[in-house]
C-alpha positions in Angstrom: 70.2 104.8 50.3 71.9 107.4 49.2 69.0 109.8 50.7 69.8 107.9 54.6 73.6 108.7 53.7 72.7 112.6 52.9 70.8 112.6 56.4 73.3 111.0 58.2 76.0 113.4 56.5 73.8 116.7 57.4 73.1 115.6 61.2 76.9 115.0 61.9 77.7 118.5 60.1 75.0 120.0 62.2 76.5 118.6 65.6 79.8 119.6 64.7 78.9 123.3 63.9 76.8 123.6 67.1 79.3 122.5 69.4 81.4 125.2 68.4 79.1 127.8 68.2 78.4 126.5 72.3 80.3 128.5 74.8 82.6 126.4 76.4 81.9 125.4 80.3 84.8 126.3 82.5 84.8 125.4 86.4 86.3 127.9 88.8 89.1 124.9 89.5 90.4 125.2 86.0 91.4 128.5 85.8 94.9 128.7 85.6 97.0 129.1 88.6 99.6 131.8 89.0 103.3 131.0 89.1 106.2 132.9 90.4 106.8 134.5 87.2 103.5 135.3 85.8 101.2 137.7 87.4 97.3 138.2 86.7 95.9 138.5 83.4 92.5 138.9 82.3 92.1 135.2 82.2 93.5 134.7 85.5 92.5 135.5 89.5 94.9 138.0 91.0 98.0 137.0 93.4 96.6 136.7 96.9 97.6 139.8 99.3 100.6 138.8 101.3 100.5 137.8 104.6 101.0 140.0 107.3 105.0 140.6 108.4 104.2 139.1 111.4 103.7 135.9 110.4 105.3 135.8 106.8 107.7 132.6 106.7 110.7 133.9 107.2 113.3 130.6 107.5 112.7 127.0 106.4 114.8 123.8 105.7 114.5 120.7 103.9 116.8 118.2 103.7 116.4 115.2 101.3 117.0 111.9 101.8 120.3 109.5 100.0 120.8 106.1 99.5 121.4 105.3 103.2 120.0 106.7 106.7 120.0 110.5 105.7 117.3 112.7 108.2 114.7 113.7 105.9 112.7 116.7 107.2 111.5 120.0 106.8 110.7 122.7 108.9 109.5 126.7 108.9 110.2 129.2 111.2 107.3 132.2 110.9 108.1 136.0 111.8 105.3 135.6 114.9 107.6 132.7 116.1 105.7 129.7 115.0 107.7 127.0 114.2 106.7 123.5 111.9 108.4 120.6 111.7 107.3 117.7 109.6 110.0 114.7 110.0 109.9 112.2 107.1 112.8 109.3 107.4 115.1 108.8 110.2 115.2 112.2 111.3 115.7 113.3 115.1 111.3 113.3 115.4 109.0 111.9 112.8 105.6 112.7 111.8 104.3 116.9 112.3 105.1 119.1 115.2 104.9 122.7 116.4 107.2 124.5 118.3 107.8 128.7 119.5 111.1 130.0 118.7 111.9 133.4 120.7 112.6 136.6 118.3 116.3 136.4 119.6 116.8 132.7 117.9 115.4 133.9 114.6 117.3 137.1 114.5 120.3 135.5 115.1 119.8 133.0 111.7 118.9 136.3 110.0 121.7 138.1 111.4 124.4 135.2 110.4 122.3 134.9 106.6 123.6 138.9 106.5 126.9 137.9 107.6 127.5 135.4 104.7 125.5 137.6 102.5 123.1 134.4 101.5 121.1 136.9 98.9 124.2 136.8 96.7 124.9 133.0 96.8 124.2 130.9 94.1 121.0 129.4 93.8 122.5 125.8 93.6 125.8 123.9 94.9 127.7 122.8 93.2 127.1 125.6 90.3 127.7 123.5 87.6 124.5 121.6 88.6 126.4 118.0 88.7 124.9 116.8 91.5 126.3 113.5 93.1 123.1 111.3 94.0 123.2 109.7 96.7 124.4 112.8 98.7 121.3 114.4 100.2 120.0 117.9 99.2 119.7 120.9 102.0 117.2 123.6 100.8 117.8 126.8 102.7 115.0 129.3 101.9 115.2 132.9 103.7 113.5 136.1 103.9 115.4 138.9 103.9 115.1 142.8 103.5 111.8 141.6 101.6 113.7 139.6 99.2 113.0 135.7 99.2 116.3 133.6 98.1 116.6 130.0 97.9 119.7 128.0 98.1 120.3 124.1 97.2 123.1 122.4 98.8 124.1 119.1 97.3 127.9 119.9 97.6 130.9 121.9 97.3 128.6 124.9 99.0 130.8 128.1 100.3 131.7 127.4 104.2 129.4 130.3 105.2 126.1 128.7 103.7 127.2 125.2 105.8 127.7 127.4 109.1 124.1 129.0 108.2 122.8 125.8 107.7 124.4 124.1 110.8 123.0 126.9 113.2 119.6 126.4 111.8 120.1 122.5 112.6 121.3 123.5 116.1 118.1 125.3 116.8 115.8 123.6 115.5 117.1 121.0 118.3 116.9 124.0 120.9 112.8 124.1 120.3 110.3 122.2 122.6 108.6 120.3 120.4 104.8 119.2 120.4 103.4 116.3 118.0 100.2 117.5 116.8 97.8 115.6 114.6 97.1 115.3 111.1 
């Protein structure tokens, strides 16, 4: 008995020390993905290059949804003058759509971002972070002088970012719109 025991004992010891000494397997999906803040290491893939000016994202908005009938959408604006809208919850078109927006439309959102000098706003209204929740949040992200600054408006927001955030509104509206499929 004690013999069957010593077997046992020695096989389980063996497994375990050869399943270290195994290299371990590693898919190409679990390497680990880059974040904002890290760039490549040896053990990661390097940033992808970035895409051309022409068609970088320059504007987008998101705005959340609240406890009652708040428009939930988002939409891009690219520097090639593509535009995307996906609309979520009662906003003004649901479901995914596509749209041109002339160079003069997005300069003038860059122009008024300069004008209320969005690169030195806060990151999030109000700055204390006390958000109320059941007022919606507007995400203003922008692209400017190469620099890529994102603002969250839940309230109390300087007059300037609302402004920005009402012309952006106001042309999304302007764009012909076309539904395209999933």
């Amino acid at each position: 008995m004690r013999l069957f025991f010593c077997i046992v004992a020695g096989l389980i010891v063996a497994c375990a020390c050869n399943r270290q000494a195994a290299a371990p397997q590693v898919s190409e999906d679990a390497l680990p993905l880059l974040t904002e803040n890290s760039g490549p290491t040896s053990d990661t893939l390097p940033a992808p290059p970035a895409p051309p000016l022409d068609t970088a994202l320059v504007i987008a908005l998101k705005r959340s949804g609240c406890f009652g009938r708040c428009p939930v959408f988002e939409a891009q604006i690219h520097a090639d003058g593509r535009a995307f809208y996906r609309g979520i919850r009662f906003a003004p078109r649901e479901g995914f759509f596509e749209a041109h927006i002339s160079t003069t439309q997005i300069e003038a959102i860059l122009t008024k971002a300069l004008e209320i000098n969005f690169l030195s706003l806060k990151t999030h209204y109000p700055e204390s972070g006390a958000t109320i929740v059941d007022l919606p949040d507007t995400v203003t992200q922008i692209r400017l002088d190469g620099q890529l600054k994102i603002v969250t408006n839940n309230f109390d927001a300087p007059r300037g970012l609302l402004e920005l955030e009402r012309l952006i509104d106001a042309t999304l509206e302007q764009l012909d719109w076309v539904q395209r499929q999933n």
